[in-house]
N, C-alpha and C positions, 0 to 999 in steps of 0.2 A: 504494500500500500504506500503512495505517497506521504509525503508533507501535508500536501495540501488535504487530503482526509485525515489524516492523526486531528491538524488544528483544526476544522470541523469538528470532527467529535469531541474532542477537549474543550471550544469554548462551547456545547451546546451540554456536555455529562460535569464540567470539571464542580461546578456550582454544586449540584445534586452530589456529588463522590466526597466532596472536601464536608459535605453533613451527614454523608451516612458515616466516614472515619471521627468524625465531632463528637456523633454522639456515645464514640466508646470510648475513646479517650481525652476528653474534656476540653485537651488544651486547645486551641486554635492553629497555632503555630506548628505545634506537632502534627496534625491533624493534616494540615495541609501540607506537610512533608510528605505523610502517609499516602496522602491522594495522589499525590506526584510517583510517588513510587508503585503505587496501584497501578496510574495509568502505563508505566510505563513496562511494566511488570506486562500488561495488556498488549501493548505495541511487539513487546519481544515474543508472547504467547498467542498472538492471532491466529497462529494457523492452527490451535486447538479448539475455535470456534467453528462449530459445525453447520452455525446459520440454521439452527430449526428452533433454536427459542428465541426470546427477547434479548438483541444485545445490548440495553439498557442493564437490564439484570444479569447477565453475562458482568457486564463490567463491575458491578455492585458486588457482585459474588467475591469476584477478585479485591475492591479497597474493603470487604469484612473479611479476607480473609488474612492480609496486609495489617489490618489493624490488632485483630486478635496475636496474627504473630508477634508484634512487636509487644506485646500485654503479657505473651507466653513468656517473653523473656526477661522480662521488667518485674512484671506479677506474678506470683506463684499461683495462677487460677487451681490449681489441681488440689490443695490444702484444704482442709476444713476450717471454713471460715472460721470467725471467734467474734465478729465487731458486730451483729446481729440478734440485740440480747433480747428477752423475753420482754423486759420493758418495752423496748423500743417497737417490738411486736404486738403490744397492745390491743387488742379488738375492740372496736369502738362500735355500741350499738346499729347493728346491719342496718334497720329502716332509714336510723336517724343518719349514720354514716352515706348511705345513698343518696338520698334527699337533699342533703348539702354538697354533697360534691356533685352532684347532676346539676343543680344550680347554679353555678360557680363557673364564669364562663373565661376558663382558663386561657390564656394567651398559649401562642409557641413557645416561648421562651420560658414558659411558666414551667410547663410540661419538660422540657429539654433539662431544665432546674430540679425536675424532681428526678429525674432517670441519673441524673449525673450525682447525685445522692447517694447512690445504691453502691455499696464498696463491692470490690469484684471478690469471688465471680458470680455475684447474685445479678450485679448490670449487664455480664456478657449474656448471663442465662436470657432476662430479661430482654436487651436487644434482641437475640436470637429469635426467642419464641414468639414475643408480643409485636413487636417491629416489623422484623426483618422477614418471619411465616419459617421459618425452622420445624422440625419436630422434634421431638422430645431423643428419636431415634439418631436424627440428622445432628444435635447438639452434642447427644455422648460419645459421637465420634469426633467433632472439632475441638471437643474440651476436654477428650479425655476422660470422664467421667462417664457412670451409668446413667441409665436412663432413670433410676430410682432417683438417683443425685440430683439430675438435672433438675425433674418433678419438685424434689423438693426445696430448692433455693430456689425456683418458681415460685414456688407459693409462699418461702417468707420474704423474695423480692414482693410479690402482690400484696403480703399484708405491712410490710414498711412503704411502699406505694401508699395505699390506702391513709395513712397515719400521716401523711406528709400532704398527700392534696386534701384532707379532713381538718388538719390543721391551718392549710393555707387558706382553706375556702370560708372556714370560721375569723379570720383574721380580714378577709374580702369583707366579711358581713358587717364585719366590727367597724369596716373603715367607713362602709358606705352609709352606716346606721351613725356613724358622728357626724360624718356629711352633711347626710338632710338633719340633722337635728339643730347643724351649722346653721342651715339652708332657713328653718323654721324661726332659730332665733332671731334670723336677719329680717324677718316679716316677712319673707318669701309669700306665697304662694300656698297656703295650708293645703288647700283639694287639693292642687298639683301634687305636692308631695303627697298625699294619701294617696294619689292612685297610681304616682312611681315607686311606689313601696308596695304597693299588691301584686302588679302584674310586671312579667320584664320579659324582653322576646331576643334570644340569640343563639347563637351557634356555638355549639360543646361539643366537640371532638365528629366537628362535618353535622351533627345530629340537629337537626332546628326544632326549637322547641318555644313551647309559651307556657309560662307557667303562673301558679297564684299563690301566696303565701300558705293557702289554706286547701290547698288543690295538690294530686301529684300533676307533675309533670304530663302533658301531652305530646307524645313522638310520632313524627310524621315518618318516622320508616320503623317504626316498629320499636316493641319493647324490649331490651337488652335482658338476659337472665341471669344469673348468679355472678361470676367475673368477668363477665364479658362486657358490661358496663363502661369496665374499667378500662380494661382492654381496646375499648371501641377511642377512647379517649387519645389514646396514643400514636391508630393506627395512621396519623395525617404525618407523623415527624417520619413516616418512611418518603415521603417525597420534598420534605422543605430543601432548600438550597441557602450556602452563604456564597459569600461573595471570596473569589482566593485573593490575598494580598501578592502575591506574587507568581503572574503565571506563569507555564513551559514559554519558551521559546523556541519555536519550529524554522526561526531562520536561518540559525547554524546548520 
């Protein structure tokens, strides 16, 4: 393949590759080394592209596979964790726990913030399964680990998830209940705020909803069931892109 394709694909994948490397190893600047080495990892690997899947995820394949190695070597993913204590695992009443975080209309960055919370290898699990569509099968062989493993730093990545967007979304409420209370003392508008305080309409992890303090939730694609909820919240940071601060150069 040329030049002139490699810089094609790089300025139209580098955005997308330099976020899927982000979100497992936090740094920026790293992250974007990784990409560069992903792609280029790609350029030297093309001819093991068979052209019958997406070469989008073709190349994704490769900047997770770039990043976890560089983790393999940095981090000991294969150890039993220790930094994951029963406190911090916490279960926060199911109804009351859902209710607030379905309401809670998390940004990307918010969501990007709670995953890069998760100490490894409960983030790699995490990325893998919830993200990136991994199975539980496909994970115990890129980590190493059994499938029993995988399953279960799965589930105390999902319940330290839980405990971090339950806390952030209560801290949402807190800010925006001083707000209008701001908003009231200043002689605002009393009705206005009584009726921006019952109802509020926006989008939580792709899902549009409209909701009422007193009401669940109304979902216009359907009801999420036990973790999937949560799960659904995530599945958009599989396509967000950053911007790289320093791109290849295909003119040499």
């Amino acid at each position: 393949m040329t030049n002139d394709f490699w810089e094609k694909t790089y300025r139209e994948n580098a955005s997308y590759l330099l976020a899927v490397c982000y979100r497992y190893v936090e740094n920026k600047t790293l992250a974007e080394d990784l990409m560069h080495e992903a792609f280029l990892t790609a350029i030297n690997r093309f001819d093991t592209f068979t052209g019958r899947g997406n070469f989008r995820g073709w190349l994704r394949k490769i900047a997770i596979n770039t990043a976890l190695l560089y983790l393999r070597h940095s981090v000991p993913t294969n150890l039993p964790p220790s930094d994951l204590s029963e406190e911090e695992l916490y279960n926060y009443p199911g109804d009351d726990l859902r209710s607030v975080i379905e309401n809670a209309q998390f940004s990307t960055d918010e969501l990007l913030n709670i995953v890069n919370q998760l100490p490894s290898p409960f983030k790699e699990v995490f990325n893998l399964y919830v993200i990136d569509d991994y199975s539980h099968a496909e994970i115990s062989k890129i980590l190493h680990i059994s499938e029993g493993t995988s399953k279960s730093y799965l589930a105390r990545a999902r319940k330290k998830v839980q405990k971090l967007l339950y806390e952030m979304a209560r801290k949402k409420e807190k800010d925006l209940h001083t707000c209008w209370s701001h908003e009231i003392s200043n002689d605002i508008d009393i009705e206005f705020i009584i009726k921006k305080s019952s109802v509020s309409v926006g989008i939580v992890g792709g899902i549009e909803f409209k909701s009422n303090n007193s009401e669940s939730p109304e979902y216009h694609t359907g009801y999420m069931e036990g973790s999937d909820f949560l799960y659904r919240l995530f599945k958009n940071l599989q396509g967000i892109e950053l911007t790289p601060l320093k791109p290849l150069n295909f003119a040499d």
